[in-house]
C-alpha positions as CSV (number, residue, x, y, z in Angstrom):
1,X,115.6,95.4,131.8
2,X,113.7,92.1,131.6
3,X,110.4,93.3,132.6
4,X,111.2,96.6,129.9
5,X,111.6,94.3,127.4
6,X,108.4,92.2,128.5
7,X,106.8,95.7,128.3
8,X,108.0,96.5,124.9
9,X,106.5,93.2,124.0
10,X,103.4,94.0,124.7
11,X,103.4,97.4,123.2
12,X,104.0,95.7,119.9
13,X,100.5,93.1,120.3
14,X,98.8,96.7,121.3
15,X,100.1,98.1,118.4
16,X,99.2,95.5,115.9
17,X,95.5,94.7,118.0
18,X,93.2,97.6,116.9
19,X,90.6,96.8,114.3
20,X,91.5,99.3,111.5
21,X,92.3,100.0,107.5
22,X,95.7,97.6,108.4
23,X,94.3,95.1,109.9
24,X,91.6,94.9,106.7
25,X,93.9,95.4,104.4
26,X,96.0,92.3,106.0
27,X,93.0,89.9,106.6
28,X,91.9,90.6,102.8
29,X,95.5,90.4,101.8
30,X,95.0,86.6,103.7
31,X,91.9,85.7,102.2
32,X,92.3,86.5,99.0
33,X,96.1,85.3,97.9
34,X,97.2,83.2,101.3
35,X,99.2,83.4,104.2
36,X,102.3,84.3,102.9
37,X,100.8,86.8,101.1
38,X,99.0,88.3,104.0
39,X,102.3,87.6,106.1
40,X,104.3,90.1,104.4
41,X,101.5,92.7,104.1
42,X,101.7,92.5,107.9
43,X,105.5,93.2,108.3
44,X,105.0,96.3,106.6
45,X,102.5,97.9,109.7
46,X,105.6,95.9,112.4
47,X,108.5,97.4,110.3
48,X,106.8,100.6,110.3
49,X,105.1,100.6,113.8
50,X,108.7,99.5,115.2
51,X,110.3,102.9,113.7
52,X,107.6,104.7,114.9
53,X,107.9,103.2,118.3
54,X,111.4,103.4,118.6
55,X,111.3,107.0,117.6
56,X,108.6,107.4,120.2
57,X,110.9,106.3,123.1
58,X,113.3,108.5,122.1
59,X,111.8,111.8,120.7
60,X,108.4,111.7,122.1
61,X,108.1,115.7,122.3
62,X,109.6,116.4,118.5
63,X,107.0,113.5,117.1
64,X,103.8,115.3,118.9
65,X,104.9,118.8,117.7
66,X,106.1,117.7,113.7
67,X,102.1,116.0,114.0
68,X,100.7,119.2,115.7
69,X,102.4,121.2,113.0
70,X,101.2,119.0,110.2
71,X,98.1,117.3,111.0
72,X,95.7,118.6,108.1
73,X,98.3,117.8,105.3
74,X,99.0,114.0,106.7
75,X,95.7,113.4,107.4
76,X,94.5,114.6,103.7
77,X,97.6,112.5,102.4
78,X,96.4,109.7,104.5
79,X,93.0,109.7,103.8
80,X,93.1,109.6,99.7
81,X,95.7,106.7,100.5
82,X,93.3,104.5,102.5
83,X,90.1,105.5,99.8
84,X,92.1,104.4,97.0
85,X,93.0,101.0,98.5
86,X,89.2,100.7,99.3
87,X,88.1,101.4,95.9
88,X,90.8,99.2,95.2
89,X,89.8,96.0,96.8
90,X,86.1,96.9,96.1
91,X,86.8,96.2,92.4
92,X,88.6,93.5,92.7
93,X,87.9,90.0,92.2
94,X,89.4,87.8,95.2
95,X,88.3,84.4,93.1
96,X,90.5,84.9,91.1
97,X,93.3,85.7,92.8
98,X,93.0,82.7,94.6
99,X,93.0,80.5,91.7
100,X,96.1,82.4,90.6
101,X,98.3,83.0,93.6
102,X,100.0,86.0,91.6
103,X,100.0,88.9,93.9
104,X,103.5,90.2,94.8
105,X,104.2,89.9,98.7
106,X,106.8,93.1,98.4
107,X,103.5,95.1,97.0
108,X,101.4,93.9,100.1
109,X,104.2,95.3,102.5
110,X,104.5,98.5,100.7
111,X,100.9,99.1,100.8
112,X,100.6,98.6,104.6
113,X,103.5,100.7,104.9
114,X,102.0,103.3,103.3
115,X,98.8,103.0,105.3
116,X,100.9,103.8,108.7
117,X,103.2,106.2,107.3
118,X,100.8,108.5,106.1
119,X,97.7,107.7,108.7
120,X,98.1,110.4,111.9
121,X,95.4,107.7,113.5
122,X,98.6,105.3,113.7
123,X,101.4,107.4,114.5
124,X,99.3,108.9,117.7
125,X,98.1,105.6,118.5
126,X,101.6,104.5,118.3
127,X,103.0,107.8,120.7
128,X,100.1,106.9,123.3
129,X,100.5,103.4,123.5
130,X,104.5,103.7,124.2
131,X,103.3,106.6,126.5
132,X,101.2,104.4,128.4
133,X,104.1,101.6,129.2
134,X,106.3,104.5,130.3
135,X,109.3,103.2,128.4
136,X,112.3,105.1,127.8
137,X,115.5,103.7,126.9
138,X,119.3,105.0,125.8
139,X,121.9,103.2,123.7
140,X,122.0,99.5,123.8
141,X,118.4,99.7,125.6
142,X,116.7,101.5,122.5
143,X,117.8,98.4,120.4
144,X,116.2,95.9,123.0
145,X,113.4,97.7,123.5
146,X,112.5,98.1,119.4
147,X,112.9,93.8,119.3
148,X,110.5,93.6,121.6
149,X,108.2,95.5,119.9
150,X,109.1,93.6,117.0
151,X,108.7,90.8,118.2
152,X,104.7,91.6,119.9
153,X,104.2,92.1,116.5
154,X,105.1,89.2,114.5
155,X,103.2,86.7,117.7
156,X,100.2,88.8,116.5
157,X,100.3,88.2,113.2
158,X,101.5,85.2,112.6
159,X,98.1,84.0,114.7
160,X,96.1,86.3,112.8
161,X,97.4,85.4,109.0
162,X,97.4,81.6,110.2
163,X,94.0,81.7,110.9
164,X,92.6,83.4,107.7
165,X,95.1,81.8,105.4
166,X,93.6,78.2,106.5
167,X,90.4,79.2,105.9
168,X,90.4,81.1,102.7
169,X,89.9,77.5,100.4
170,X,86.9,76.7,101.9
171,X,85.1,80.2,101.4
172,X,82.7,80.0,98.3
173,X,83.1,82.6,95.2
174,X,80.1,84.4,96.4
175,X,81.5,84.9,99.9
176,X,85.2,86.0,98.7
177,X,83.6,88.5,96.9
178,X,81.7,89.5,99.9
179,X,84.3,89.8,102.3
180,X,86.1,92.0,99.1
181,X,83.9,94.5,99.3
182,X,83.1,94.9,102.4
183,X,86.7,95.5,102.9
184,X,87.1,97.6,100.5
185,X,84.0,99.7,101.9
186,X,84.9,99.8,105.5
187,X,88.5,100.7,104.3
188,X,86.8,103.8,102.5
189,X,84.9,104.8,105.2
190,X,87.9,104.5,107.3
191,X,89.9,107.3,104.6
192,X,86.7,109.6,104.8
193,X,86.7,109.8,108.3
194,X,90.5,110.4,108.8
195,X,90.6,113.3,105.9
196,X,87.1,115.0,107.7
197,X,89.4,114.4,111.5
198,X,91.8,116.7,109.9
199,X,89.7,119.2,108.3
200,X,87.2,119.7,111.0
């Protein structure tokens, strides 16, 4: 059970890894109003990535049929989620918030949340990448196993809001606002290609 739970420790790094709307939304999130700030945003995608991992271990064949059976409304769903944030953050002034520091951490969690519950690209990502370990696991097991992938998770971001949170004072106005936008456009991007992936 050692090396499963070693396993499910590494599911949860692969999980939080890919370069994608949360990892944006997180690194802009740590930029822009600090670590903490960015910290919470990224325990919404290894709250959510945990449920969906656990449920992955255990209902592998329901999950793939309910996403079969709905793919075009999620990804719709999904999409105007992710283009909204992108407008969002395109709009935004990150100067400011870090001269103010007022952005609500319980906001930032709900919005990453929200990116991986209603973004297909996640949810399949998640199913393939427990797929890939092979891990399976009853009672007590399930429990262990969803720690681990907890745990993968927080390692990961931790690292990653460390590194942008220590270097968010000593990025001009100009460059903050940079960074901003081009967030918010790859974000955009990312919501137009995930609503065309479920119409096409």
């Amino acid at each position: 059970m050692t090396v499963d739970f070693l396993k499910s420790v590494l599911v949860g790094i692969c999980l939080a890894a890919p370069i994608g709307p949360v990892v944006i939304t997180v690194m802009q999130k740590s930029l822009s109003y600090g670590r903490e700030t960015g910290l919470k945003a990224a325990m919404g995608c290894a709250v959510m990535d945990t449920v969906y991992a656990t449920l992955s271990f255990i209902a592998l064949a329901f999950i793939k049929g309910f996403l079969d059976q709905h793919k075009l409304l999620i990804a719709i769903l999904g999409g105007c989620v992710i283009i909204a944030l992108g407008i969002i953050m395109f709009l935004s002034d990150p100067y400011k918030n870090v001269r103010s520091d007022k952005e609500t951490g319980n906001r930032a969690f709900w919005q990453v949340a929200l990116i991986i519950l209603t973004n297909p690209g996640s949810i399949l990502y998640d199913f393939t990448v427990c797929t890939f370990f092979g891990l399976q696991a009853r009672n007590w097991e399930l429990l262990l196993l969803a720690a681990g992938v907890f745990l993968g998770e927080l390692i990961f971001w931790l690292l990653f809001t460390w590194i942008f949170g220590r270097v968010r004072r000593s990025l001009s106005k100009e460059t903050l606002v940079k960074l901003s936008k081009a967030s918010g456009l790859v974000l955009l991007i990312c919501g137009i290609v995930i609503m065309l992936r479920g119409i096409l």
